[in-house]
PyMOL CGO cylinders between C-alpha atoms (Angstrom):
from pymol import cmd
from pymol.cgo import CYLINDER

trace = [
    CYLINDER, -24.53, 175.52, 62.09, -27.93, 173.20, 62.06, 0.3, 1, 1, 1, 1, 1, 1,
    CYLINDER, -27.93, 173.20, 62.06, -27.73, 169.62, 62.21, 0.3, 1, 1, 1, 1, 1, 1,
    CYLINDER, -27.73, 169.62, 62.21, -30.40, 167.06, 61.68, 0.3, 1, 1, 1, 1, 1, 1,
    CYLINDER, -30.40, 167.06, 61.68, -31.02, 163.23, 62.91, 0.3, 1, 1, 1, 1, 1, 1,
    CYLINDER, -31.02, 163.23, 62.91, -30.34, 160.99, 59.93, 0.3, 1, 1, 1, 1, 1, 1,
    CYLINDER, -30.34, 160.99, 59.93, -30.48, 157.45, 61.93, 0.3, 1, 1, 1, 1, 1, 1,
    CYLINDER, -30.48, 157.45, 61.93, -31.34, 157.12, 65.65, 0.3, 1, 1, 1, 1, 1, 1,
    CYLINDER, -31.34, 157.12, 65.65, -30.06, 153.83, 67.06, 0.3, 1, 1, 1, 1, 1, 1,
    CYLINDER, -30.06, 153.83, 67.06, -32.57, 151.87, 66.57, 0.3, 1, 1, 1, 1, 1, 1,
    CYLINDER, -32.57, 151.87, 66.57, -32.61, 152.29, 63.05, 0.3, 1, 1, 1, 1, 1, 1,
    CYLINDER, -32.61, 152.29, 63.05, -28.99, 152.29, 63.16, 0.3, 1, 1, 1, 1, 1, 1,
    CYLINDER, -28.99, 152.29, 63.16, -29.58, 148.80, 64.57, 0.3, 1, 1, 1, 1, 1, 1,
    CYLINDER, -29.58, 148.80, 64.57, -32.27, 147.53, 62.18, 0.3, 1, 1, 1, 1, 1, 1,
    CYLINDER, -32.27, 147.53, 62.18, -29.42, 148.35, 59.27, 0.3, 1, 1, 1, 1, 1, 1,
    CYLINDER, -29.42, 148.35, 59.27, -27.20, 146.53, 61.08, 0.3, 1, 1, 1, 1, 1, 1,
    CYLINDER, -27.20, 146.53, 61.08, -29.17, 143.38, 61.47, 0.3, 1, 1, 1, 1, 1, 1,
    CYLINDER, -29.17, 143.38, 61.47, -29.83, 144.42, 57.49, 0.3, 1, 1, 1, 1, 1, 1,
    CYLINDER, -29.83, 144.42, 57.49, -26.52, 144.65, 56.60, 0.3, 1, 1, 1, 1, 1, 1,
    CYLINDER, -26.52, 144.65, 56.60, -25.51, 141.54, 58.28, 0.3, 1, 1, 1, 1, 1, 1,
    CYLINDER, -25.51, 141.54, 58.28, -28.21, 139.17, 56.41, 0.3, 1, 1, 1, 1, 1, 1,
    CYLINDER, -28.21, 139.17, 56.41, -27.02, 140.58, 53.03, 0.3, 1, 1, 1, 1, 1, 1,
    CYLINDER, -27.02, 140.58, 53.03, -23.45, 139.84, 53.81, 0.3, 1, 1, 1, 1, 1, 1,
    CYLINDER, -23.45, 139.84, 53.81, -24.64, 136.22, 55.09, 0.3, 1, 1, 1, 1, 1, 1,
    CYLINDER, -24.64, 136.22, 55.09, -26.79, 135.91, 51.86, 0.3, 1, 1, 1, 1, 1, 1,
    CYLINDER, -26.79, 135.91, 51.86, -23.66, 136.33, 49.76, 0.3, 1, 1, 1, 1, 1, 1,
    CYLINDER, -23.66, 136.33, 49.76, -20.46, 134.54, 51.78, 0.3, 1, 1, 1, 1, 1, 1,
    CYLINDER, -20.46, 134.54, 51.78, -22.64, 132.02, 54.03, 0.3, 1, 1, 1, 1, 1, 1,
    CYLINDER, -22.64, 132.02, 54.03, -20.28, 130.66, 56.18, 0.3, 1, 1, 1, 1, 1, 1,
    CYLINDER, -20.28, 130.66, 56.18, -17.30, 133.35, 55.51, 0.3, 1, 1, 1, 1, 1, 1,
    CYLINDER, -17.30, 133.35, 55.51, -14.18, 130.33, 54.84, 0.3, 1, 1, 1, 1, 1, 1,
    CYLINDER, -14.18, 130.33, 54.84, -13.58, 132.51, 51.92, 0.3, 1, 1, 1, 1, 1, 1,
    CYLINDER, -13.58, 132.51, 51.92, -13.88, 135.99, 53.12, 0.3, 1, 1, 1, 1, 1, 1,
    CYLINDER, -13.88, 135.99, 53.12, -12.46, 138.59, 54.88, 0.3, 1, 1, 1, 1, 1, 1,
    CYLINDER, -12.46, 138.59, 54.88, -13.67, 141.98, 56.59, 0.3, 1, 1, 1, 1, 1, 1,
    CYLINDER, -13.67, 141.98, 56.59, -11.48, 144.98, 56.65, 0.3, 1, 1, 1, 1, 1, 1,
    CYLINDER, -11.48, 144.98, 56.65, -12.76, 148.13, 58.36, 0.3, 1, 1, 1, 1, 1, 1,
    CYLINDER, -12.76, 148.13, 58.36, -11.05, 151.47, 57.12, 0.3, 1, 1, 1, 1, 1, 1,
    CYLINDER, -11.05, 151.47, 57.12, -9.13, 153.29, 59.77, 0.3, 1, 1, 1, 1, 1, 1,
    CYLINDER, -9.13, 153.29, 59.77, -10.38, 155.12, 61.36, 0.3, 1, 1, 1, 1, 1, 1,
    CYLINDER, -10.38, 155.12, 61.36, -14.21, 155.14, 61.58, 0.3, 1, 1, 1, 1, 1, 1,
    CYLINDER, -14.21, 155.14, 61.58, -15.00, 152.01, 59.64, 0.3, 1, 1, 1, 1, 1, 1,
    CYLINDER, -15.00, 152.01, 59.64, -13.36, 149.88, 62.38, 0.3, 1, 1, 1, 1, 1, 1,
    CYLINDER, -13.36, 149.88, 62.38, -16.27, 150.98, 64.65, 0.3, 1, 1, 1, 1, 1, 1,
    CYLINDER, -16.27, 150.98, 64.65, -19.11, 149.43, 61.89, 0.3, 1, 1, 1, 1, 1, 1,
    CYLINDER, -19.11, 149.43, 61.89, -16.55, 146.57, 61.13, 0.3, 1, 1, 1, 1, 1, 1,
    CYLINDER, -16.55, 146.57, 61.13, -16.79, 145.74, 64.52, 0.3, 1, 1, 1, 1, 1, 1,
    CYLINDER, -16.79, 145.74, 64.52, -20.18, 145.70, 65.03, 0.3, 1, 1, 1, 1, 1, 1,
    CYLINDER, -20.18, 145.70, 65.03, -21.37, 143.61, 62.40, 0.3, 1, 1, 1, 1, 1, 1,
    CYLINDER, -21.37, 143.61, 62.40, -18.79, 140.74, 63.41, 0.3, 1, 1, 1, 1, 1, 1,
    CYLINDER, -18.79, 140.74, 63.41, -20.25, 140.78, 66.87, 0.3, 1, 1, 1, 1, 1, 1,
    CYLINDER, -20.25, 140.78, 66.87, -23.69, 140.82, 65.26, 0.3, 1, 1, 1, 1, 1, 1,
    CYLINDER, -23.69, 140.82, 65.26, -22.54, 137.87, 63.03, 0.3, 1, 1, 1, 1, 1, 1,
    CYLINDER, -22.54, 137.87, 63.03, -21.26, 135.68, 65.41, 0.3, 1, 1, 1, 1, 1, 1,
    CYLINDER, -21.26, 135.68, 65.41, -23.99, 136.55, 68.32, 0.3, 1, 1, 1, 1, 1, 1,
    CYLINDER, -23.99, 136.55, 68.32, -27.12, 136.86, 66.49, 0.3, 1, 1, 1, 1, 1, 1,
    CYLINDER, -27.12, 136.86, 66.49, -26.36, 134.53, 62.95, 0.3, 1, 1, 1, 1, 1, 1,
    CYLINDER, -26.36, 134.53, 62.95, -23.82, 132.27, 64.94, 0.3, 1, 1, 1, 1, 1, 1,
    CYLINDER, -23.82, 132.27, 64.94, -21.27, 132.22, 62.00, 0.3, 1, 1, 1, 1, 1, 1,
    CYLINDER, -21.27, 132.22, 62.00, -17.55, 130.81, 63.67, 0.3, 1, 1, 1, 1, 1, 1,
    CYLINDER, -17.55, 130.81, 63.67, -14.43, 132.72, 62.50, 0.3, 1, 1, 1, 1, 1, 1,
    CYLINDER, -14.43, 132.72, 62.50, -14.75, 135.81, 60.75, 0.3, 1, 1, 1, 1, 1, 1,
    CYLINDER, -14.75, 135.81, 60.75, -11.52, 137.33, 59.95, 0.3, 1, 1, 1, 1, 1, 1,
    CYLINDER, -11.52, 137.33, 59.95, -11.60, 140.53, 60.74, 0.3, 1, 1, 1, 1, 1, 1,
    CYLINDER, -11.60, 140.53, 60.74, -9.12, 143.31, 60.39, 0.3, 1, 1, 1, 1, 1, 1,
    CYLINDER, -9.12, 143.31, 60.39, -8.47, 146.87, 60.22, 0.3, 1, 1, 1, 1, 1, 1,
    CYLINDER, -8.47, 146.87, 60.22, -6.43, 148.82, 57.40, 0.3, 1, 1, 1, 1, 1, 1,
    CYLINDER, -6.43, 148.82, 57.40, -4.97, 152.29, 57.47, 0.3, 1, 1, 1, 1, 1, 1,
    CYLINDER, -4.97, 152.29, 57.47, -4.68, 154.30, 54.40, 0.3, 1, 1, 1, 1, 1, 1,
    CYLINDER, -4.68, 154.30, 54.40, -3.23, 157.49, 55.19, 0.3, 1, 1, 1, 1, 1, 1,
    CYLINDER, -3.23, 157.49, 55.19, -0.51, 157.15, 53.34, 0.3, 1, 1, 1, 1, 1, 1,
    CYLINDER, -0.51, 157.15, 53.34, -2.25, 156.19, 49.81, 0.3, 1, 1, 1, 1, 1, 1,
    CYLINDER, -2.25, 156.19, 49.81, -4.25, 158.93, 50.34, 0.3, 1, 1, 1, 1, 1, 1,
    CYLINDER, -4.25, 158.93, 50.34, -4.15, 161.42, 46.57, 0.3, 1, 1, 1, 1, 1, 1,
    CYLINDER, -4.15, 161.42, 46.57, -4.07, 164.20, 49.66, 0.3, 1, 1, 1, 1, 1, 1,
    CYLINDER, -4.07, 164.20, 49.66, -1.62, 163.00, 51.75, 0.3, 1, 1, 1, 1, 1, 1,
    CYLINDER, -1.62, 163.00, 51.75, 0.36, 166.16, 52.66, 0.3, 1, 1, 1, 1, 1, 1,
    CYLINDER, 0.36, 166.16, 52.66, -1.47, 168.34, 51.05, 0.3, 1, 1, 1, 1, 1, 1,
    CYLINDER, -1.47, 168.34, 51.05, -3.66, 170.31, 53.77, 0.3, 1, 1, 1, 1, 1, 1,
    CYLINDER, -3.66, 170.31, 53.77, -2.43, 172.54, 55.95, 0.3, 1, 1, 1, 1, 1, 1,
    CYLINDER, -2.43, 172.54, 55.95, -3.19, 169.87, 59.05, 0.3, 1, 1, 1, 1, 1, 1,
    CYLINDER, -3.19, 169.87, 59.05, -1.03, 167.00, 59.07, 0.3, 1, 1, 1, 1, 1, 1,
    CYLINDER, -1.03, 167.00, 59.07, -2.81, 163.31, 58.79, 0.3, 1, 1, 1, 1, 1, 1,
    CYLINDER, -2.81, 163.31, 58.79, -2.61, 161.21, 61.71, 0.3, 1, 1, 1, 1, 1, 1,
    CYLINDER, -2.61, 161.21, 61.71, -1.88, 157.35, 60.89, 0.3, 1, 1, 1, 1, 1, 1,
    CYLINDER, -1.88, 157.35, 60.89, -3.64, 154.51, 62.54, 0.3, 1, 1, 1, 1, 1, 1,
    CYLINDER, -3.64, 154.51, 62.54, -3.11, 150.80, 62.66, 0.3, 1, 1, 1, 1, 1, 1,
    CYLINDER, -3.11, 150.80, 62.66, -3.53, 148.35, 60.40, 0.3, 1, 1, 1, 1, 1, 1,
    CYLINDER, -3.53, 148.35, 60.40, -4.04, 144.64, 61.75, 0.3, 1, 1, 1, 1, 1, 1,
    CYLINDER, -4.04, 144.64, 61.75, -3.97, 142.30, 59.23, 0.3, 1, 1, 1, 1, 1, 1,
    CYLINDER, -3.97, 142.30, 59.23, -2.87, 139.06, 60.49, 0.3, 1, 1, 1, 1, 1, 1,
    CYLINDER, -2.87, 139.06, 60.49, -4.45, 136.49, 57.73, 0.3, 1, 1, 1, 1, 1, 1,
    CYLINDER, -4.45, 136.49, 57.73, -3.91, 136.21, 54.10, 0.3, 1, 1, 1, 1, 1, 1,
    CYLINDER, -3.91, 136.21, 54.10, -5.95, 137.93, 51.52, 0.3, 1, 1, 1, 1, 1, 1,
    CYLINDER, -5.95, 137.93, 51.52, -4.21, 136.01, 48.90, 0.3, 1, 1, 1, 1, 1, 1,
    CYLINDER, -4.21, 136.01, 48.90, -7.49, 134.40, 46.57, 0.3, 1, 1, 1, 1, 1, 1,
    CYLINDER, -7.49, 134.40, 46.57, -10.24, 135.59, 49.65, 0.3, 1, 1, 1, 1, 1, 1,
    CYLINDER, -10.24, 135.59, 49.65, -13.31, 137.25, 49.14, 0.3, 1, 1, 1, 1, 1, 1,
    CYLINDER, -13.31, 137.25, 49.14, -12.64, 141.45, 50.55, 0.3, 1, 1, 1, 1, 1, 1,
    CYLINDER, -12.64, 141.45, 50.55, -15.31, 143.27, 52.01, 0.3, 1, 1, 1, 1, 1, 1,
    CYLINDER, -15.31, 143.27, 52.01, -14.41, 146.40, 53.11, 0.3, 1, 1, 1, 1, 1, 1,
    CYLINDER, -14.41, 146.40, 53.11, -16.14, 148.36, 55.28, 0.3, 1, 1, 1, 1, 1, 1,
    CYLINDER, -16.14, 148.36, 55.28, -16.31, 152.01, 55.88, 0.3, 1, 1, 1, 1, 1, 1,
    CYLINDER, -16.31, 152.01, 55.88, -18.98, 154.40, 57.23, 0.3, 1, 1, 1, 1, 1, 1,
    CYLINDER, -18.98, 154.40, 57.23, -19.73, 157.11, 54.99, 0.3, 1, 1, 1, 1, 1, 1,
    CYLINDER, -19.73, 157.11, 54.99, -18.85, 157.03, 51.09, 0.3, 1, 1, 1, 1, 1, 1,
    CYLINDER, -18.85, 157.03, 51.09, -18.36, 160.16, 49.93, 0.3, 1, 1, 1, 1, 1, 1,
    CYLINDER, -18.36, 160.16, 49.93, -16.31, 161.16, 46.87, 0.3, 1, 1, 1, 1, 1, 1,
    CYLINDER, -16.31, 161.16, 46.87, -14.61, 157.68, 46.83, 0.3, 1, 1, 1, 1, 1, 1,
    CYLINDER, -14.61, 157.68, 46.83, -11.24, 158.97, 47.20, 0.3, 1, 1, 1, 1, 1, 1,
    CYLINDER, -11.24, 158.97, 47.20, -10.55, 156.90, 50.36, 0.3, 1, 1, 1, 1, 1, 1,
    CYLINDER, -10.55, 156.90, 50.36, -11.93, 153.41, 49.14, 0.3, 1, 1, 1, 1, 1, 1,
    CYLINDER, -11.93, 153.41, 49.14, -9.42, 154.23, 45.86, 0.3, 1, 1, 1, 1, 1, 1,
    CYLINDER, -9.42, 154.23, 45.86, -6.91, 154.23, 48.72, 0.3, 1, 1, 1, 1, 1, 1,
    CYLINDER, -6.91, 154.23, 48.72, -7.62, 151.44, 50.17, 0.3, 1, 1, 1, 1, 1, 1,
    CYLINDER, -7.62, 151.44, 50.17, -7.46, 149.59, 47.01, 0.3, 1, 1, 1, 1, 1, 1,
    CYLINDER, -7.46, 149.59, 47.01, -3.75, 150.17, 46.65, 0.3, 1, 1, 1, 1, 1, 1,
    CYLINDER, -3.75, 150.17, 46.65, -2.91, 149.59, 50.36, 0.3, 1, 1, 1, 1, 1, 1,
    CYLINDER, -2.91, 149.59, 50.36, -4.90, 145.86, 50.23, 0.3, 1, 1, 1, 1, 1, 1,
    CYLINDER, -4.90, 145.86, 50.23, -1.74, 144.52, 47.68, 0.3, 1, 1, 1, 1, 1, 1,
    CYLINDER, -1.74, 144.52, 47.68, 0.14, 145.09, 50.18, 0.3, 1, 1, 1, 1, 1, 1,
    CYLINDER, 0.14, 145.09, 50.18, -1.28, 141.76, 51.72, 0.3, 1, 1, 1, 1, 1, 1,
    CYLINDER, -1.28, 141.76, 51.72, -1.87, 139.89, 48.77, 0.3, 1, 1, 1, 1, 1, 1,
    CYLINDER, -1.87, 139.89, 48.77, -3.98, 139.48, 45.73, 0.3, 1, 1, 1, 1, 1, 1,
    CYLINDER, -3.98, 139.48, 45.73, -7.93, 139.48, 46.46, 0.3, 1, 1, 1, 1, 1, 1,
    CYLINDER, -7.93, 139.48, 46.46, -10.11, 137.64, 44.49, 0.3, 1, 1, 1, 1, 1, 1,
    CYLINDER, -10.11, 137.64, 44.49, -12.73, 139.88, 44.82, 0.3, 1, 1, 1, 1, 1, 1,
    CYLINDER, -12.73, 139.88, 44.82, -13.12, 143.10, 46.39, 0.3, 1, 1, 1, 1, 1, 1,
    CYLINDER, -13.12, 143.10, 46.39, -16.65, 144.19, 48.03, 0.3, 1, 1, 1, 1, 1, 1,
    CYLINDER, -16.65, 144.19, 48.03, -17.66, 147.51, 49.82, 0.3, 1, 1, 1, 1, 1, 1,
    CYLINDER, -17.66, 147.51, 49.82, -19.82, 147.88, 52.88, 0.3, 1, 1, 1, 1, 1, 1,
    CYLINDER, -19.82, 147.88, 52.88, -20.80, 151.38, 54.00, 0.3, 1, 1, 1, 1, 1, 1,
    CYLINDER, -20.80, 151.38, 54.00, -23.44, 152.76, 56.02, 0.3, 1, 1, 1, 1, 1, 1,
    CYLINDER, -23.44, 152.76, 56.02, -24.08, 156.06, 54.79, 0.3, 1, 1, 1, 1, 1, 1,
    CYLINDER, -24.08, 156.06, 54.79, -23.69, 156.75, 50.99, 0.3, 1, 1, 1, 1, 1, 1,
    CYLINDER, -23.69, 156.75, 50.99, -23.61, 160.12, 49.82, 0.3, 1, 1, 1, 1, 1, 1,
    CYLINDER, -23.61, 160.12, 49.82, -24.06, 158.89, 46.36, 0.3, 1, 1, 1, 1, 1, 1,
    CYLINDER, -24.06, 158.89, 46.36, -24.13, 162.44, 44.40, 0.3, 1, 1, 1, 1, 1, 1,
    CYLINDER, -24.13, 162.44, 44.40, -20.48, 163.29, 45.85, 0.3, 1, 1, 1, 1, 1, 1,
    CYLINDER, -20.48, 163.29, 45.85, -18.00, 160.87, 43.92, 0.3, 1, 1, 1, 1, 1, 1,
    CYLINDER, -18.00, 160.87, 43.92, -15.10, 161.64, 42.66, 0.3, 1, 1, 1, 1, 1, 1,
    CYLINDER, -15.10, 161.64, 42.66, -14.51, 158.81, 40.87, 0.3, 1, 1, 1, 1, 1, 1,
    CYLINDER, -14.51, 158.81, 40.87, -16.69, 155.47, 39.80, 0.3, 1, 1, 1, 1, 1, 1,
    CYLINDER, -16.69, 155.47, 39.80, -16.97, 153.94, 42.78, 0.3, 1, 1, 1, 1, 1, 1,
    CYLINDER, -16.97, 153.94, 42.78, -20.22, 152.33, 44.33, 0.3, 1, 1, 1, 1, 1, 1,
    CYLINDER, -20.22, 152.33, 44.33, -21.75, 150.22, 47.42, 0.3, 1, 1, 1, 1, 1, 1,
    CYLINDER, -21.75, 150.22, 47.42, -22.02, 146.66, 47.27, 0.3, 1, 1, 1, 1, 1, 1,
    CYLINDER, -22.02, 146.66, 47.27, -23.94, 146.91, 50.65, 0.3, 1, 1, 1, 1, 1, 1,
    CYLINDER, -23.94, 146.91, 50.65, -25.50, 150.02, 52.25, 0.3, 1, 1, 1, 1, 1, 1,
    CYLINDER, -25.50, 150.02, 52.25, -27.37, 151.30, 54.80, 0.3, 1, 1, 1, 1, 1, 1,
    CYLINDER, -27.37, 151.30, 54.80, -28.78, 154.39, 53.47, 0.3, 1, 1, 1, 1, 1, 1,
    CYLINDER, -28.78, 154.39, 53.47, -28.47, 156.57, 50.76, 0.3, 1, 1, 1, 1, 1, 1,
    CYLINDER, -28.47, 156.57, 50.76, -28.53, 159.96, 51.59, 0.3, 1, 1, 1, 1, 1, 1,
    CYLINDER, -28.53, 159.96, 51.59, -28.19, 163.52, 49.06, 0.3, 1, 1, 1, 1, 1, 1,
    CYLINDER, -28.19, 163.52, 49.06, -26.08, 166.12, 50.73, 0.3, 1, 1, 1, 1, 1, 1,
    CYLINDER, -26.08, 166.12, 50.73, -25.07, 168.95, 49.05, 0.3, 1, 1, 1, 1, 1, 1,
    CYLINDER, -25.07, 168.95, 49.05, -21.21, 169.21, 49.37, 0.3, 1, 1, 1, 1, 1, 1,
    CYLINDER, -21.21, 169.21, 49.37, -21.28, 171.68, 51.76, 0.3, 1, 1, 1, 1, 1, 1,
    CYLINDER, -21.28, 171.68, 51.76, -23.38, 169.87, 54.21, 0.3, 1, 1, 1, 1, 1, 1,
    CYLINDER, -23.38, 169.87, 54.21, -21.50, 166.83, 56.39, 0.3, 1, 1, 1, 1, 1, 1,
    CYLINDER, -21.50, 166.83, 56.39, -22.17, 163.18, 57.42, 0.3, 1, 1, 1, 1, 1, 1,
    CYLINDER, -22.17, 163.18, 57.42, -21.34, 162.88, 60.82, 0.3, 1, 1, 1, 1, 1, 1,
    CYLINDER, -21.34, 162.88, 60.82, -21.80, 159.06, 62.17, 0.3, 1, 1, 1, 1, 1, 1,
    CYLINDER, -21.80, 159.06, 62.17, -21.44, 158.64, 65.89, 0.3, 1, 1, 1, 1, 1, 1,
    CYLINDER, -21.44, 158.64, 65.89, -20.61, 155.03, 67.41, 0.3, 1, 1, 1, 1, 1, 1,
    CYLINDER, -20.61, 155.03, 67.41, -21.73, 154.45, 71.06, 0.3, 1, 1, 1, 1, 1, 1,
    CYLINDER, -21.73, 154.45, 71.06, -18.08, 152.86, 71.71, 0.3, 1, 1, 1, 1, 1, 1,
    CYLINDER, -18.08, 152.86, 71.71, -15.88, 156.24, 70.81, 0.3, 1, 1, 1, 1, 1, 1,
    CYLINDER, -15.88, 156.24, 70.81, -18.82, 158.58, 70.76, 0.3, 1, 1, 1, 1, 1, 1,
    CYLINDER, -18.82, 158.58, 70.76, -21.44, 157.63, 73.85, 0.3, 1, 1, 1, 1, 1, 1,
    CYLINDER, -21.44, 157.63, 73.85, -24.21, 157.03, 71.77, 0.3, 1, 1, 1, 1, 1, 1,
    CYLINDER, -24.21, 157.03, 71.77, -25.10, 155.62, 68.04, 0.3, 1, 1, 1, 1, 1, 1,
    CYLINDER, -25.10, 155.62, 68.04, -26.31, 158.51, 65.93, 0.3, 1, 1, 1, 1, 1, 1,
    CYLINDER, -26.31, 158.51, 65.93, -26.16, 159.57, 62.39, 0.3, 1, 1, 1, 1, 1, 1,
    CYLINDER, -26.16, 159.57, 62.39, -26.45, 163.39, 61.83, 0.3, 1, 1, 1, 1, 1, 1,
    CYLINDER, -26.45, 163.39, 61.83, -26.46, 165.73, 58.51, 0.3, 1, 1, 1, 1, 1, 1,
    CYLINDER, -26.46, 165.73, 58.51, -24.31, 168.39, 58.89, 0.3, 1, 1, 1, 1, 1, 1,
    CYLINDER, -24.31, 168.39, 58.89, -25.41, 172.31, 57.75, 0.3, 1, 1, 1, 1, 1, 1,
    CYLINDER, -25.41, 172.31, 57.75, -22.11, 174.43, 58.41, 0.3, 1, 1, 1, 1, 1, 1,
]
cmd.load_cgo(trace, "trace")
């Protein structure tokens, strides 16, 4: 098994400070818009950019939450190891808001189809945005596609995205995967 450095953390940091203008280009004062990170890893890039947001761009209440999808998952029960569930925190409407979720690797789109199902659960979005840092954008499953990214990056399927965030992993670092 080989890996290799995709993003160190500074440029992990200059896409952040990226990521965050584009979002501010497009919802300028966020009245109208939510951000939902996808359980479990997306929370960690979710995070970040609202702290960037409100430090760095001085925008005043983001809502912010966190959704689980493990059980709208199409393989939910189907591997041989059982899926762990996280939590979803969701405590303002969605009903008629902008959605952005935010996840941090898009791969065969499988999990963002998820998450689509498990958002009506809190109401009826009037528009649905994604946010991803790493998108593997010859691996989908199904017609799915960025409105924000980081990077693009072509990995063969047997090769693996692994994104490390300083506050579960020790340090920010994006590696690509040979197994």
């Amino acid at each position: 098994m080989s890996q290799k450095v995709l993003l160190t953390a500074k440029e992990i940091n200059i896409i952040l400070h990226r990521l965050a203008c584009q979002l501010l280009e497009n919802h300028l004062d966020f009245s109208e818009t939510v951000l939902i990170g996808l359980q479990p890893r997306g929370i960690f890039l979710a995070e970040r950019l609202t702290k960037i947001l409100k430090e760095d761009y001085k925008v005043k209440d983001i809502n912010l939450g966190s959704l689980d999808i493990t059980f709208y998952r199409d393989d939910f029960r189907r591997g041989e190891k059982t899926l762990q569930a996280n939590a979803t925190k969701i405590n303002f409407l969605v009903e008629n808001k902008n959605v952005v979720f935010i996840d941090d690797v898009l791969y065969t789109g499988r999990s963002i189809r998820a998450a689509l199902t498990a958002i009506q659960s809190f109401g009826r979005p009037s528009n649905i945005e994604l946010l991803t840092l790493i998108d593997r954008r010859f691996s989908r499953h199904l017609p799915i596609q960025p409105n924000y990214r980081g990077r693009q990056v072509d990995a063969i399927n047997e090769e693996k995205v692994k994104v490390m965030w300083e506050e579960n992993d020790g340090k920010d670092i994006v590696y690509l995967i040979n197994k």
